[in-house]
N, C-alpha and C positions, 0 to 999 in steps of 0.2 A: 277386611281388605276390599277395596273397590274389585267391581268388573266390569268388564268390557268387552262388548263381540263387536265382532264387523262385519255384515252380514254383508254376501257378495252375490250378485245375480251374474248369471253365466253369462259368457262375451256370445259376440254374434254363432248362431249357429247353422246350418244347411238346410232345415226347415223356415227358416224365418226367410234368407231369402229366397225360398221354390215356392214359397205360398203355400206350405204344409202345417196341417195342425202340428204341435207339440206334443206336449203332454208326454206319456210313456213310450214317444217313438224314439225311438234310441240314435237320434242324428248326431252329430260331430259339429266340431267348428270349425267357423270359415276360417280362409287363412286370417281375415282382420280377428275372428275370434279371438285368435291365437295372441297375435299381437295385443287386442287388449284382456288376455289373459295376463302376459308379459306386461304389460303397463300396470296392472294390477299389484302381480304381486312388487314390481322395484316401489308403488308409495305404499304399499303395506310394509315392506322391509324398513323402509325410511321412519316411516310415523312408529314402527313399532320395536326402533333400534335401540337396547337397553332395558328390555320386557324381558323378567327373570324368570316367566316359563310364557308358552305360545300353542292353542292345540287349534288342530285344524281341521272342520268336518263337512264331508258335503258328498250329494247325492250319488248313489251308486249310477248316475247316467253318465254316458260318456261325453257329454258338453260339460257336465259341471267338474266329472273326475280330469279332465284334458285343461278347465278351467282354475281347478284348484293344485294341480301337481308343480306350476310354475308358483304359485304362492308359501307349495308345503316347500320348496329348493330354499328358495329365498329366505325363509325362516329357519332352517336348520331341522325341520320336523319331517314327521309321516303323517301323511294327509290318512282318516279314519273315514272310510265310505260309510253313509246309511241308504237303504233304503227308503226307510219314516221323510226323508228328505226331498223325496222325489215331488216333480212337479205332478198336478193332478192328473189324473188320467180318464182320459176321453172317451176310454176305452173305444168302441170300433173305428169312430172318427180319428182315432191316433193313425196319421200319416197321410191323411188324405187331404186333398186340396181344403183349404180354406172356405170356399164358394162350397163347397159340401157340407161341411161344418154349417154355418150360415144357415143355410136353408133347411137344414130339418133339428136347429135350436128349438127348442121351446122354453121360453122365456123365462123367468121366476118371478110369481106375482109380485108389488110393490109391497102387499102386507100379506101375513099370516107364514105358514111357514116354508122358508128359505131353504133352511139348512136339510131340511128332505126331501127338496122337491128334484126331481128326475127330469133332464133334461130331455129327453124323448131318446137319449143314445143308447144300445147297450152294453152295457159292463163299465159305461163308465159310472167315477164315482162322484157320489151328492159331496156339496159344500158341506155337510156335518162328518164324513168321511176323511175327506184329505182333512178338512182341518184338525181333528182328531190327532192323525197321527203326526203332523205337525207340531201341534200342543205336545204330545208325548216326545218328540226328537228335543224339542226348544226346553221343555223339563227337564232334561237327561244332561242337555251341555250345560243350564245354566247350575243346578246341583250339582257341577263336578268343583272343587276348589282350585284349578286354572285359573288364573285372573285375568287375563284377554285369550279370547277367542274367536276362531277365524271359520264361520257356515258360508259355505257355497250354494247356495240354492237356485232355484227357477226364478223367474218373475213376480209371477202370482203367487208361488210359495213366502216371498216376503211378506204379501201382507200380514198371511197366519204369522207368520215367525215374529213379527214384529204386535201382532193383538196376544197372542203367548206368552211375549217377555212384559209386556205393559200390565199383565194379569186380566186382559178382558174377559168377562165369562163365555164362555163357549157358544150359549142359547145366542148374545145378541152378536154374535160376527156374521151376521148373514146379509147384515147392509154395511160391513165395511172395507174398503179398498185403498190399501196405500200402493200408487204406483212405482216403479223400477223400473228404470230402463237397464238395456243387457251393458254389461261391463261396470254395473254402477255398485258404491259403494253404500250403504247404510250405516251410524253407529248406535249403539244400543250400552246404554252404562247402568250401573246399578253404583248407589255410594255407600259408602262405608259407615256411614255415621246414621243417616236418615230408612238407609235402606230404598230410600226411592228410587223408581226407574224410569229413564230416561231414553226420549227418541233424540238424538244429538243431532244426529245429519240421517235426510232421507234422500235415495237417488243421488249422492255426488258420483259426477263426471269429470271431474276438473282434470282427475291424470289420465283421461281419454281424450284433451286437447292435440291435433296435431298425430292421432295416430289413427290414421286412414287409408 
């Protein structure tokens, strides 16, 4: 049997527009959030009208659980919070102006290694960390026998989710970045026959036309 996720980045949130880091600060969404939360889930109902089971998982934060609970209505399910799910965390920098973040980054060289290097923050965590548990959330849905499934995640969480399902090795995700804008769609398929996996669509917007 085929599969199929549809990986969904959270609609706008209250840090995106104060100029607040993200990461594990536990902000809400805007009212347009909401809205293209609600946009979300009526073209996930539509495209996935006649789907003989449907499960639906995403980050225990409250952008992504406020993001996903109109998608779990629409589908007839219970949306399963994780943790593994969460966007990265900044740790001290979580909720402080942006221009604070900025100025006391420390960069990650262009070679050697990526995946351990500490950005000068503390507690937050290295790119081998989040993506870790990443890789471990995205092994757990795509091993369950559902055959479409519905991750709510971060932003940045999509890239890991999407180098996870592709089977990239872990060592070399340190130079890669698939962008997501917030409310957007990604699909992710696996076939039935070949077993290949597939990035189908990255970042669609299309059912966030007009909802402003």
């Amino acid at each position: 049997m085929s599969k199929d996720i549809y990986l969904v980045a959270h609609g706008e949130a209250q840090h995106h527009v104060q100029g607040l880091v993200g990461g594990w600060y536990d902000s809400e969404l805007t009212e347009l959030g909401h809205r293209q939360a609600q946009a979300i889930a009526e073209r996930l109902a539509e495209r996935l009208a006649g789907a003989p089971s449907v499960g639906v998982y995403a980050s225990d934060l409250r952008r992504t659980a406020q993001t996903a609970a109109p998608i779990a209505r629409a589908l007839g399910v219970e949306a399963v919070h994780w943790r593994d799910l969460r966007e990265r965390s900044y740790g001290e920098a979580g909720g402080k102006p942006d221009a604070w973040l900025e100025a006391r980054t420390v960069a990650a060289p262009k070679d050697g290694n990526r995946l351990d290097h500490r950005d000068g923050l503390a507690e937050a965590e290295t790119k081998r960390e989040f993506a870790t548990r990443i890789y471990r959330a995205m092994d757990a849905i795509a091993a369950t026998p559902c055959p479409v499934q519905v991750v709510v995640t971060h932003g940045y969480a999509v890239t890991f989710a999407i180098a996870a399902w592709i089977r990239m090795p872990l060592e070399s995700v340190g130079w890669v970045n698939f962008r997501s804008s917030s409310g957007a769609i990604s699909h992710l398929r696996e076939d039935d026959r070949w077993f290949n996996r597939y990035l189908m669509s990255l970042s669609d917007t299309d059912h966030l036309a007009g909802v402003g």
